[in-house]
C-alpha positions in Angstrom: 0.0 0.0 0.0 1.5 3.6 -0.8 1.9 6.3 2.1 -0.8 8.0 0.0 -3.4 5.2 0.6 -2.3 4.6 4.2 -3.0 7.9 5.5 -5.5 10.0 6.4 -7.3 11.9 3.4 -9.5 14.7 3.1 -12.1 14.4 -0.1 -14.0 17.5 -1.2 -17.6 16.0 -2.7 -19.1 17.6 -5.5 -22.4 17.8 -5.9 -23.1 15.6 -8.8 -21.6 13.3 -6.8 -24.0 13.1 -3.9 -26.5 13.2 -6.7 -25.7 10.4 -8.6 -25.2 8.4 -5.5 -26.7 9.9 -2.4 -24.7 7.2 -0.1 -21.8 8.0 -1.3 -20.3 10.2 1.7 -20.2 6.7 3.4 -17.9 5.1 0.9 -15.1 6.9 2.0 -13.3 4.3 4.9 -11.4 6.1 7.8 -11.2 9.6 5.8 -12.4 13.3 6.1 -15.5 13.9 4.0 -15.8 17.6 3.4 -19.5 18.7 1.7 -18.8 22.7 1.2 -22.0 24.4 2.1 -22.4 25.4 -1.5 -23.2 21.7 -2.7 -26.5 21.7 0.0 -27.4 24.7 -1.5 -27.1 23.3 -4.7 -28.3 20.5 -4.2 -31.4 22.2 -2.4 -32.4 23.0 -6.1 -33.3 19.7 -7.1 -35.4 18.7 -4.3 -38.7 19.5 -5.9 -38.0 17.5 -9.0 -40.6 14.3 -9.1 -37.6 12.2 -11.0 -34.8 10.4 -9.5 -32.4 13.1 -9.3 -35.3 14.8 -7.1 -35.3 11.8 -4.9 -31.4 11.8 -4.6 -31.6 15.5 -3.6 -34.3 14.9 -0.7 -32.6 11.4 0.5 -29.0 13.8 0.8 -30.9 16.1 2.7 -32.5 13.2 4.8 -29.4 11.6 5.3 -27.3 14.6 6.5 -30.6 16.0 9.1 -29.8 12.5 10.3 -25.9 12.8 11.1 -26.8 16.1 12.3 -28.8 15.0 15.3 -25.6 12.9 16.0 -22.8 15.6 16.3 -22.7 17.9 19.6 -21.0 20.6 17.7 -22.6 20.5 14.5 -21.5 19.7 10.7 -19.4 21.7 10.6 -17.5 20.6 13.9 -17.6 16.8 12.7 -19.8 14.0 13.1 -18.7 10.1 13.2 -19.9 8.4 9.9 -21.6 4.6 10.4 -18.6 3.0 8.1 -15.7 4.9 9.4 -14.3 8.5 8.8 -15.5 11.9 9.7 -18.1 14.4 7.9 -18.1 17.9 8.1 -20.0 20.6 6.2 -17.9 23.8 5.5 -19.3 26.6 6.0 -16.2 29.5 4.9 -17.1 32.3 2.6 -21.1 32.4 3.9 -22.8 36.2 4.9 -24.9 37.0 8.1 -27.8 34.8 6.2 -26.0 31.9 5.6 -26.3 32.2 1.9 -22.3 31.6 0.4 -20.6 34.7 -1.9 -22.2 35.0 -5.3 -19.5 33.1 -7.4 -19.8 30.0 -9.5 -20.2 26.7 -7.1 -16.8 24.8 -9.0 -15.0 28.2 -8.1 -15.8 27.9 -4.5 -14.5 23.8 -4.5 -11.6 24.9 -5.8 -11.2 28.0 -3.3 -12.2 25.7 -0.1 -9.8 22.7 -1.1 -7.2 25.2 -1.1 -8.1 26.2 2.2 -8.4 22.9 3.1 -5.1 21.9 2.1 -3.1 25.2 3.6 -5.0 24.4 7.0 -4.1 20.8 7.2 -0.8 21.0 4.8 0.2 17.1 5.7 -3.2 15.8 4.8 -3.6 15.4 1.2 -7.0 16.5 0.1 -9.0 15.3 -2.9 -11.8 16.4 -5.0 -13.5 13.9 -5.9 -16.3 15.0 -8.6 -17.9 13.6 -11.6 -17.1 16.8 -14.1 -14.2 16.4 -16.1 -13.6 20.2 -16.5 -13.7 20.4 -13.1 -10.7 18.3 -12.7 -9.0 20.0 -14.7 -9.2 22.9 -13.7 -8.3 21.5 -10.5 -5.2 19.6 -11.8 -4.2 22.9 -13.2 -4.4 24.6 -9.8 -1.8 21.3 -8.5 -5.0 19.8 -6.6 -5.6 16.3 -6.5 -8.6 15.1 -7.8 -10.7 11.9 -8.9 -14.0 10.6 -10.2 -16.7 9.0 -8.0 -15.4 5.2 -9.1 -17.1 3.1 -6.2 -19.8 1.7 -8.3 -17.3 2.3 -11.9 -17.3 -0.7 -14.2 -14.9 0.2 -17.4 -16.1 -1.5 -20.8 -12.9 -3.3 -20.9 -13.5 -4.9 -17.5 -17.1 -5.7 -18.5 -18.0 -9.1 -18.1 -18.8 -10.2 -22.0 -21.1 -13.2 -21.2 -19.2 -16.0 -23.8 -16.7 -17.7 -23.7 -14.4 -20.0 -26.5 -13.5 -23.9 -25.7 -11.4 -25.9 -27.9 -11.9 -29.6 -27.4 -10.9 -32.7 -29.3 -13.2 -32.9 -32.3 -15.0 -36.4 -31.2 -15.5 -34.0 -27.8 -17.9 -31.2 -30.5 -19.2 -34.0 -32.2 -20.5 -36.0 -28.8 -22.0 -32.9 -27.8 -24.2 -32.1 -30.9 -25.4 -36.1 -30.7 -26.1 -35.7 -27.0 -26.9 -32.2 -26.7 -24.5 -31.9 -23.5 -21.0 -32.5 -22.1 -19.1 -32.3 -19.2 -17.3 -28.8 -18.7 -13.3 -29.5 -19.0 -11.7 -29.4 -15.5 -9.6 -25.8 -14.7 -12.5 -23.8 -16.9 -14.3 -21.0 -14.8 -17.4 -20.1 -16.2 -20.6 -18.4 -14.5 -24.4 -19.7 -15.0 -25.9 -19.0 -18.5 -22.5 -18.2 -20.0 -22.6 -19.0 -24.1 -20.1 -21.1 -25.1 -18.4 -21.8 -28.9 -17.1 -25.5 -29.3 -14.3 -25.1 -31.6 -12.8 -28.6 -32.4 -8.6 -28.0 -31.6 -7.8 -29.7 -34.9 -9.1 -26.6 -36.7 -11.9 -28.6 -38.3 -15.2 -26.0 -39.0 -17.6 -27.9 -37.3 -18.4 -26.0 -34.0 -21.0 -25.7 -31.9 -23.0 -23.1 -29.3 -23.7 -23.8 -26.0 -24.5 -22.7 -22.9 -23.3 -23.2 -19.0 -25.7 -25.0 -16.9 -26.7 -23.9 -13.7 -24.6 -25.8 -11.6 -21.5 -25.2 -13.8 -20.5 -28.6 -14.2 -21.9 -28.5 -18.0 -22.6 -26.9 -21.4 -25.9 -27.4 -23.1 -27.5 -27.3 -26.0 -29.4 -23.6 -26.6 -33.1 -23.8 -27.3 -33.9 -24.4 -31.1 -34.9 -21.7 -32.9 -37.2 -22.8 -35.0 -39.1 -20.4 -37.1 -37.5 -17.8 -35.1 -39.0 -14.5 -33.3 -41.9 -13.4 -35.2 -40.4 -13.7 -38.5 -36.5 -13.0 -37.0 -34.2 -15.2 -37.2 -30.8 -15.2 -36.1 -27.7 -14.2 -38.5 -24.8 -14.2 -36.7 -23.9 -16.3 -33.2 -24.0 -13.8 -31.1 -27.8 -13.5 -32.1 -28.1 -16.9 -31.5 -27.2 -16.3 -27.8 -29.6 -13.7 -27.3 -32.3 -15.6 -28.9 -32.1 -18.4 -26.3 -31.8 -16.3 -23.2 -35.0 -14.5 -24.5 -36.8 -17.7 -25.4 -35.7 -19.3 -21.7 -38.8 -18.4 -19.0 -36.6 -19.7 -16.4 -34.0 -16.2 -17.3 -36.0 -13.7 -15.4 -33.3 -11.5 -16.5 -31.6 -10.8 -19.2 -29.0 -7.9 -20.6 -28.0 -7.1 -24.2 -25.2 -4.6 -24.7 -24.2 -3.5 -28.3 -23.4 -1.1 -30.7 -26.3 0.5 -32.7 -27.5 -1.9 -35.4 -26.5 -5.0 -34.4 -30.4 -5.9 -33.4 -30.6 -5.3 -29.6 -34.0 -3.6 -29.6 -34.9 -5.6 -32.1 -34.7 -9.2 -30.6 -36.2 -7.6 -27.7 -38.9 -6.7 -28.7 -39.6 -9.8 -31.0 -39.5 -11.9 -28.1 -41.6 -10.1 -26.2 -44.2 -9.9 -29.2 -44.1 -14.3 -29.5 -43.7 -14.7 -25.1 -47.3 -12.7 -25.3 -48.9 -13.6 -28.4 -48.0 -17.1 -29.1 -46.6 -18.8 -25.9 -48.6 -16.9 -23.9 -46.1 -17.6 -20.8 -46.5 -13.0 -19.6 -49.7 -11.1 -19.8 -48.8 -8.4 -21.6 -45.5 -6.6 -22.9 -44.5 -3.3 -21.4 -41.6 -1.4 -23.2 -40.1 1.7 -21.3 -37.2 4.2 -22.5 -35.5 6.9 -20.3 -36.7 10.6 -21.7 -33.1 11.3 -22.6 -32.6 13.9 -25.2 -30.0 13.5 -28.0 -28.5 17.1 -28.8 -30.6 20.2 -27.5 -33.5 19.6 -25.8 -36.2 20.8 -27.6 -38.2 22.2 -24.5 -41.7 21.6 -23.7 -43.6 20.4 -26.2 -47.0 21.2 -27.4 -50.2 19.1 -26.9 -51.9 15.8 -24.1 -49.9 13.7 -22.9 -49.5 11.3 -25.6 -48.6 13.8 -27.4 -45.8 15.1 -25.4 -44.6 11.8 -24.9 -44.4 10.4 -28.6 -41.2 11.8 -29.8 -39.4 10.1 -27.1 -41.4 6.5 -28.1 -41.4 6.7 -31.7 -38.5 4.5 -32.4 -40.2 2.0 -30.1 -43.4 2.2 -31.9 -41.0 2.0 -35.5 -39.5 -1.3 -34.8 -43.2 -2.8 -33.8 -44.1 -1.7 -37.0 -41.3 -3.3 -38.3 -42.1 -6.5 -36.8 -46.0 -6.7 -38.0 -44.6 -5.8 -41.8 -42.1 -8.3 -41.2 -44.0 -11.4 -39.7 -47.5 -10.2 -41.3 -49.5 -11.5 -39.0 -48.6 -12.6 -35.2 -51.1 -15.0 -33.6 -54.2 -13.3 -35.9 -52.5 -9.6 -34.7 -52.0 -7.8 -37.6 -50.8 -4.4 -36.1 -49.6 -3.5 -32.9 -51.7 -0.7 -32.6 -54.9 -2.5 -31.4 -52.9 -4.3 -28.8 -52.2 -0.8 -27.6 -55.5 -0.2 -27.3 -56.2 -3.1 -25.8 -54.0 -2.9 -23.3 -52.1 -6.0 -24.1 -48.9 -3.8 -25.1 -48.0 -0.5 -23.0 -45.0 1.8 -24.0 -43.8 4.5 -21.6 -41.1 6.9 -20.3 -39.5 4.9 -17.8 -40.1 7.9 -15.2 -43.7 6.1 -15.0 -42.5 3.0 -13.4 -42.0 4.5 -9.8 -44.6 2.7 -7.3 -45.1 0.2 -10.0 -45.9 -3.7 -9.1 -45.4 -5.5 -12.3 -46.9 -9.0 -12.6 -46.7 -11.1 -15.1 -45.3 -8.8 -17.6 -42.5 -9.1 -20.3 -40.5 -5.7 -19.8 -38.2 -4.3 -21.9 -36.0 -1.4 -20.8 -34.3 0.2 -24.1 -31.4 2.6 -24.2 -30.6 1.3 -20.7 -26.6 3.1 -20.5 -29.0 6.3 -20.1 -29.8 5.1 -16.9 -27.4 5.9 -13.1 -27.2 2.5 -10.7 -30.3 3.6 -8.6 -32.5 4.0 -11.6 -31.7 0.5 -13.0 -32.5 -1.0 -8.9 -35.8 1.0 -8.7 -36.9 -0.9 -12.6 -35.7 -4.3 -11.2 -37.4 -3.9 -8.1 -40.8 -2.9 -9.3 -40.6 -6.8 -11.3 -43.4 -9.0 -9.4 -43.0 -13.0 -9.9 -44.1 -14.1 -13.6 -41.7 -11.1 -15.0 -39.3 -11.0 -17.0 -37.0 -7.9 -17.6 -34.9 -7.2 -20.9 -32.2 -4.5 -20.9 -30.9 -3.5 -23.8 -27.6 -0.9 -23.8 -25.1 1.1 -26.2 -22.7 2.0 -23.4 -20.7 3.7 -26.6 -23.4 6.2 -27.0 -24.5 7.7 -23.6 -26.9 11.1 -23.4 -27.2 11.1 -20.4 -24.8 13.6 -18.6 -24.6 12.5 -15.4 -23.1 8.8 -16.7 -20.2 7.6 -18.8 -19.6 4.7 -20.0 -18.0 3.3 -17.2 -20.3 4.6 -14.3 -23.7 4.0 -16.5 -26.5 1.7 -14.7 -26.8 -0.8 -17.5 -22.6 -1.9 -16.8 -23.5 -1.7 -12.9 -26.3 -4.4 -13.5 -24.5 -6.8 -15.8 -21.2 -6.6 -13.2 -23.5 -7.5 -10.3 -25.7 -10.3 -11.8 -23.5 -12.0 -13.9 -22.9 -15.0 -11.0 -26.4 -15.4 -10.6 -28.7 -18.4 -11.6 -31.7 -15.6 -13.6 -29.7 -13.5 -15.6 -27.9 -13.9 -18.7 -25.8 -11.2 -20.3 -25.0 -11.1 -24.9 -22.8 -8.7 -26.2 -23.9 -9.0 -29.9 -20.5 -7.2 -32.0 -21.8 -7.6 -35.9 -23.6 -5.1 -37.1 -26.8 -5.6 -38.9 -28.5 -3.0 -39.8 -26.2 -2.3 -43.2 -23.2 -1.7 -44.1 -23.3 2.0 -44.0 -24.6 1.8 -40.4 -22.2 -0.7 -39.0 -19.5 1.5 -40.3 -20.7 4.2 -38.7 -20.9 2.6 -35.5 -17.3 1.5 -35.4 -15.7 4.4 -37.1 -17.5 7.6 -36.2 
């Protein structure tokens, strides 16, 4: 361990940290959390907001009333945190009314840090914030400074969900006879892991599989058969996803990729044959996060379905897709009368607060969009008889308060990928067209 690890810290929080994760002050082990008053007041702002930054602000302010009640002197003396450390609230550069000096809240981290650091000149202090310009600026100014990272999972650490074997050709040929065989001793592999038999002899014959629950074997996938309302696999990856949709007992699954390579797609296909023709869910609920790409246009004009459409639309395009594509699915030959029905609901995700979902095949699209809290308050509203589809770009984030290593979508996948529900495909071929797939890897 380095002498700067083994000593005592001082860490300067941001307020889009506390935001993002309103915990966070408690993730800090034996150190000096320092919250400059200018962050409460910040984060004040938010408070009213009916979204989950709103409910971030108001659990901050919960939590911190809380601590208060603990300390004899007050934040700004001190208090003990439950893990470990010390919190304080500084309270330099505030008038008689407790309001701070009208100057720009990253100008006033920077100032107080420096404070910090001139008081206690053997402590090193840190600001730890989630805006890059602010680290800069703070670099510049020969201040330490980090992202939040407790909850970080970087793409190239991101669990991938396949894996490559090469066994001895009888080996591949024994398994597409018997539809199993024993996993090779010294392989580590997780629950629904897809596997590619590749015979070591360099033959072409291989096989998919996938890891059984007790990771002892591979199996067979499910056949395909006619394929997903009128989709069919084209690539292996696909065939991966296919059979974790197609599985009821995979009450969870996750599919990360690039745009075109038929995320949504599958999705939504599976959902359309689980409700229609297998019948094993009720009714298919699809649900995007109201993230804007570019400028946001404002309010919009009109009801409520109105106001909302722009954000569904490419939802409501690949359904068409699917009904011109399969022409008719289980007498259905749009999806608009299923709307109306009631059999298919699309929404912003923002609706699925307080939600008890039974029985429902959900599909969250553009799920990088989403912060770790989000993605736990959409699983947790999932009811037995559920199943949840996530389907993420973690290349092509909107949201600003994400990146593609602290997104909600790469939080989920990292946490579940041990367990005995989920499955996790990262489809990599493009299919869309050429033109498209080219854009997504060059651009």
């Amino acid at each position: 361990m380095s002498i700067l690890n083994s000593m005592r810290k001082n860490y300067v929080l941001d307020a889009n940290v506390l935001l993002h994760d309103p915990t966070s002050l408690t993730h800090f082990a034996d150190n000096t959390v320092i919250i400059p008053i200018d962050v409460i007041q910040e984060i004040d702002q938010f408070k009213r907001e009916m979204s989950d930054r709103g409910q971030n602000a108001r659990q901050v302010s919960r939590l911190l009333d809380e601590l208060r009640g603990t300390a004899a002197g007050g934040l700004a003396a001190g208090v003990k945190l439950p893990g470990g450390g010390t919190l304080k609230v500084y309270c330099d550069g505030m008038d008689q009314l407790g309001t701070t000096r009208p100057t720009l809240a990253d100008d006033n981290i920077l100032r107080i840090a420096q404070t910090v650091q001139q008081d206690e000149p053997d402590v090193p202090v840190i600001i730890v914030t989630k805006d890059i310009n602010l680290r800069i600026r703070a670099d510049a100014m020969g201040l330490r400074t980090q992202d939040y990272e407790s909850d970080r999972v970087g793409l190239s650490d991101l669990y991938t969900g396949q894996i490559e074997l090469a066994l001895a050709r009888e080996d591949v040929e024994k398994f597409d006879s018997a539809g199993s065989i024993a996993l090779p001793e010294g392989v580590v592999a997780y629950p629904n892991e897809y596997v590619l038999l590749k015979p070591r002899d360099g033959a072409r014959r291989t096989a998919l599989g996938r890891i059984s629950a007790d990771c002892r074997q591979v199996q067979a996938l499910l056949e395909s058969g006619e394929g997903l309302c009128g989709i069919r696999p084209r690539n292996q990856q696909q065939y991966y996803a296919m059979d974790a949709l197609r599985d009821t007992r995979i009450q969870l699954v996750t599919i990360m990729g690039k745009a075109g390579t038929g995320k949504s797609l599958l999705a939504l296909a599976a959902g359309l044959h689980a409700v229609l023709r297998s019948r094993n869910y009720k009714g298919l609920l699809v649900c995007r996060p109201t993230v804007p790409l570019g400028r946001d246009l404002g309010h919009l004009p009109g009801g409520i379905e109105q106001k909302l459409y722009p954000w569904l639309q490419p939802v409501f395009d690949t359904l068409e897709f699917l009904f011109d594509s399969a022409g008719d699915i289980a007498g259905r030959k749009n999806w608009r009368e299923l709307w109306e029905a009631g059999t298919i609901e699309v929404q912003p995700l923002s609706y699925i607060r307080g939600r008890n979902i039974a029985h429902q095949f959900v599909v969250v699209d553009e799920a990088q969009n989403l912060t770790p809290l989000e993605i736990k308050t959409v699983i947790t509203r999932l009811s037995e008889g559920s199943k949840v589809v996530l389907t993420g770009d973690p290349w092509q984030i909107d949201n600003p308060y994400v990146d593609s290593g602290s997104n909600g979508f790469n939080y989920l996948v990292n946490h579940f990928r041990a367990e005995l529900l989920a499955a996790h495909v990262q489809l990599v071929k493009g299919e869309r067209g050429k033109l498209a797939e080219l854009a997504a890897n060059l651009l």
